[in-house]
N, C-alpha and C positions, 0 to 999 in steps of 0.2 A: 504494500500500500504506500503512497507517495502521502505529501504531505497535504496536499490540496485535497487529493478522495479525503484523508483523514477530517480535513476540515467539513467540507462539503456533511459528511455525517454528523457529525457537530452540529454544523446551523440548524440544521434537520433536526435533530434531539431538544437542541432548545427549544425552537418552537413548538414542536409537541407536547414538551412534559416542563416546558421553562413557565415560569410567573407570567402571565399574559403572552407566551410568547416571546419575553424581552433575555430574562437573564437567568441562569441559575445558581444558587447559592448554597456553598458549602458548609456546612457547622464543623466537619472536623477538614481541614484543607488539606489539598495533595499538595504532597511532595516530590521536587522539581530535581532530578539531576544533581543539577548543581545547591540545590538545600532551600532555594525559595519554593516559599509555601503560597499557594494560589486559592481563594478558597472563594473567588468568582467568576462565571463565564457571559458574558453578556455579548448582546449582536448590535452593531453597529452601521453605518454605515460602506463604514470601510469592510465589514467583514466581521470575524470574530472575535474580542477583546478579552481580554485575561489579567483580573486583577491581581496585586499580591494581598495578603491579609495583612493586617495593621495598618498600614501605608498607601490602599487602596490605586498604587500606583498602575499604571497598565504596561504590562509587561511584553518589549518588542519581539515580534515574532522570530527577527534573528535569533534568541537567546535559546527561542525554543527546538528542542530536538525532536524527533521525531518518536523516543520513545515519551518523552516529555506529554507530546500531543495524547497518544493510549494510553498514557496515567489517567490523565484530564477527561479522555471520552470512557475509559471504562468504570469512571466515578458517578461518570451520568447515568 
């Protein structure tokens, strides 16, 4: 699976089973590779947004790997 199929099922899940469609929220957050913990997925514009917990920072999609991504879609 590339990184785009992987998103592509993403957007798909959040809107199905996300809060109006918009975002889904973690209570215990995934853990990232590299140790950031992400414990929001929302849809945007641009695509798919990834927040970090505390910091609610959004996390660029460079950073993320591609097992990174199947952490994140097998939490949804």
């Amino acid at each position: 699976m590339t990184k785009d199929f992987i998103l592509n099922r993403m957007r798909t899940a959040v809107k199905n089973n996300g809060v109006n469609g918009y975002y889904i929220y973690f209570e215990d957050a995934v853990k990232l590779t590299d140790g950031t913990l992400i414990n929001e997925v929302r849809l945007s514009r641009r695509g798919v947004e990834f927040l970090e917990k505390g910091t609610n920072k959004v996390i660029s999609m460079s950073m993320l790997k591609k097992k990174d991504l199947l952490l994140i879609y097998d939490r949804i």
